[in-house]
C-alpha distance (Angstrom), angle and dihedral (degrees) to the residues before:
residue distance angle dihedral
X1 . . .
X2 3.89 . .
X3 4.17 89.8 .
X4 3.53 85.1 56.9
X5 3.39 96.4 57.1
X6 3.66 87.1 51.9
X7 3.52 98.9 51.6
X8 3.72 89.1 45.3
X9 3.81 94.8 55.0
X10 4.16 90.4 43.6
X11 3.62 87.5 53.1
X12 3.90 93.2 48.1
X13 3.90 92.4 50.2
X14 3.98 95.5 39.1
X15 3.90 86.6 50.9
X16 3.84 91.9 46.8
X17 3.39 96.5 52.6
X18 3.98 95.8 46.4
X19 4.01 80.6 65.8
X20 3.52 99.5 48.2
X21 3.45 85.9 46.8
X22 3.52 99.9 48.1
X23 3.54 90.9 41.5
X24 3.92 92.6 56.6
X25 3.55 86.5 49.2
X26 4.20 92.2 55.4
X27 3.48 85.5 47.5
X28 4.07 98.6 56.4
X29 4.12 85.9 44.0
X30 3.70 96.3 51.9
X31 4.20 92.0 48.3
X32 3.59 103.3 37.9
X33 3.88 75.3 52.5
X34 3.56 98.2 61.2
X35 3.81 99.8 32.3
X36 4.21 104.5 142.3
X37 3.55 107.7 -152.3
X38 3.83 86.8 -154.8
X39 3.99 143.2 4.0
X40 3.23 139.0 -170.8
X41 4.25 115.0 -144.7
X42 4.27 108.3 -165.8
X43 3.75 94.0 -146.4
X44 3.86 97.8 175.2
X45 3.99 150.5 -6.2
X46 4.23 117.3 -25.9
X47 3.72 110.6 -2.2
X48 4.09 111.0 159.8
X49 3.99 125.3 -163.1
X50 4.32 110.4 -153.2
X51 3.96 85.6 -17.6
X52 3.78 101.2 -47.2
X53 4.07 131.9 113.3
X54 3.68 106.6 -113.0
X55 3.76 128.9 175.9
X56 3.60 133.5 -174.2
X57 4.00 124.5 24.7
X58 3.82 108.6 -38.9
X59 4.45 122.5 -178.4
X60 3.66 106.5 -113.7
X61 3.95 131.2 -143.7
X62 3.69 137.7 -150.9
X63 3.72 111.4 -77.3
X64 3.72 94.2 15.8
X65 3.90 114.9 142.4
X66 3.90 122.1 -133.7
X67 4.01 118.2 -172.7
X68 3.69 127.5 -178.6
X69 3.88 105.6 -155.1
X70 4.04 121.1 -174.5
X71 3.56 115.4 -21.0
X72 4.13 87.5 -3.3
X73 3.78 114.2 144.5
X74 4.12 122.8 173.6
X75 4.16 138.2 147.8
X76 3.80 117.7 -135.6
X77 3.95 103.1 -147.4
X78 3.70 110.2 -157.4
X79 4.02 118.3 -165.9
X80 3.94 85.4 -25.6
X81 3.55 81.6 -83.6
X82 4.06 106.7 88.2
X83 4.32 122.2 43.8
X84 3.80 109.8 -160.6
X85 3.55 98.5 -167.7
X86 3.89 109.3 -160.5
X87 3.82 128.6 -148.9
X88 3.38 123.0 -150.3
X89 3.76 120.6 -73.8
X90 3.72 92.3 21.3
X91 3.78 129.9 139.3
X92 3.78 128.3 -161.1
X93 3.92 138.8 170.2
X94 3.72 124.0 -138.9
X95 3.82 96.4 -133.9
X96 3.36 116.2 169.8
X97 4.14 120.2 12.6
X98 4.14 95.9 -173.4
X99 4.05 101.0 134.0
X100 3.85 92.7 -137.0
X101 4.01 89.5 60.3
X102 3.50 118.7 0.1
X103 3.94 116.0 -174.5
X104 4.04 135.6 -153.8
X105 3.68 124.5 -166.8
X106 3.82 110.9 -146.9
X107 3.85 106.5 -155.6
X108 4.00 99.3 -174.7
X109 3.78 129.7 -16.6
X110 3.51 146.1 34.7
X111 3.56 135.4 -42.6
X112 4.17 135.5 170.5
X113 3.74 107.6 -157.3
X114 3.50 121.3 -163.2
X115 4.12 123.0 -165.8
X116 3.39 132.1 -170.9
X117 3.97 105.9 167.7
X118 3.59 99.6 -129.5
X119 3.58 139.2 131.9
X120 4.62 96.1 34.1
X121 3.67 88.8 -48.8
X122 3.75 106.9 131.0
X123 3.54 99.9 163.4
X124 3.51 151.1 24.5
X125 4.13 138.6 -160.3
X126 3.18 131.3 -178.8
X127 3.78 119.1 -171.0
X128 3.88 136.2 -152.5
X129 3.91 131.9 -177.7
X130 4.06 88.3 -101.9
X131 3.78 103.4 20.9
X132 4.08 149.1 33.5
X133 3.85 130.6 -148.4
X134 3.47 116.0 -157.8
X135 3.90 114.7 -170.5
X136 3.63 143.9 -172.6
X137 3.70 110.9 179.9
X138 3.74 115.4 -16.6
X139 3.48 146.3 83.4
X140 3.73 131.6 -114.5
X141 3.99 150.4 157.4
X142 3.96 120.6 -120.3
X143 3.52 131.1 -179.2
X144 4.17 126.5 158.8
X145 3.51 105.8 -63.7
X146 3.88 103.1 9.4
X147 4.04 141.8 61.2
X148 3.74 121.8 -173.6
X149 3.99 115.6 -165.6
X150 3.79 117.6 -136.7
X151 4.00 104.5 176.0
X152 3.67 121.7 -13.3
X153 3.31 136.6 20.0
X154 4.38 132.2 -71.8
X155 3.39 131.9 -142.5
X156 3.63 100.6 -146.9
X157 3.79 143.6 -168.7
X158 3.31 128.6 -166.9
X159 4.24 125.3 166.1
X160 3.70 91.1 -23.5
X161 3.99 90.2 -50.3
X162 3.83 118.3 126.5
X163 3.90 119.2 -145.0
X164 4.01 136.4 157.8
X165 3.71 112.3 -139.1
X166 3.59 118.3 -151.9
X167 4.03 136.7 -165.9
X168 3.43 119.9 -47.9
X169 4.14 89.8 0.7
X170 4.04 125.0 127.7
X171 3.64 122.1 -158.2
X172 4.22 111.3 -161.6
X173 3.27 129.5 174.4
């Protein structure tokens, strides 16, 4: 009688964890699945992808074009790893989509990029006409001729001049 009890009880717990597992394992499937290298959120007013109005959220591909005009405000999330939050009357270039490193050009405006280096994203770079950031871990706001360090640290660029921005540190011109 009291090996039966065992049994019974081994069974119960080898069963139950069969479900979790297979359950975890449905769970991984269905995400890695749906991952979305890149999408574009329309927080506010006029915000145009390659030319054209668009409202709402919207998947994004390499090379596509998102602009902010007047009173525009949107986020670029990339891998649900990297927020490009844009300003209004800012322009910026998806450049590179490759998970390890994805890349943005920002061709005028302002942008506040936050990274948190999950998800297979190792590193980030964002890219302006004069200047590049390259981040692991941090968040930060760039525009032309200035970068301003939230958390972390930069790796930044700027006419051929090599700095590291830390916390709480600006970099202008």
């Amino acid at each position: 009688m009291e090996e039966n009890k065992v049994k019974k009880k081994i069974f119960f717990y080898a069963t139950l964890i069969m479900i979790v597992l297979l359950i975890v394992f449905a769970y991984l499937i269905l995400f890695k699945a749906s991952e979305t290298p890149a999408q574009l959120n329309v927080e506010s007013a006029i915000v145009n992808l390659n030319n054209a109005k668009v409202l709402g959220n919207v998947r994004l591909s390499e090379s596509d074009i998102i602009e902010t005009l007047s009173s525009g405000k949107a986020s670029v999330i990339l891998y649900e790893s990297i927020v490009v939050n844009l300003e209004e009357n800012t322009k910026i270039k998806i450049s590179d989509l490759q998970k390890a490193h994805p890349k943005i050009i920002q061709e005028k405006g302002s942008t506040w990029n936050t990274f948190t280096k999950l998800f297979g994203v190792k590193e980030y770079t964002a890219q302006s006409s004069s200047s590049v950031a390259s981040v692991r871990g941090t968040s930060f706001s760039l525009s032309e001729n200035k970068i301003f360090v939230g958390d972390g640290n930069v790796d930044y660029k700027y006419n051929k001049i090599d700095f590291i921005v830390d916390k709480n540190e600006v970099i202008e011109n």
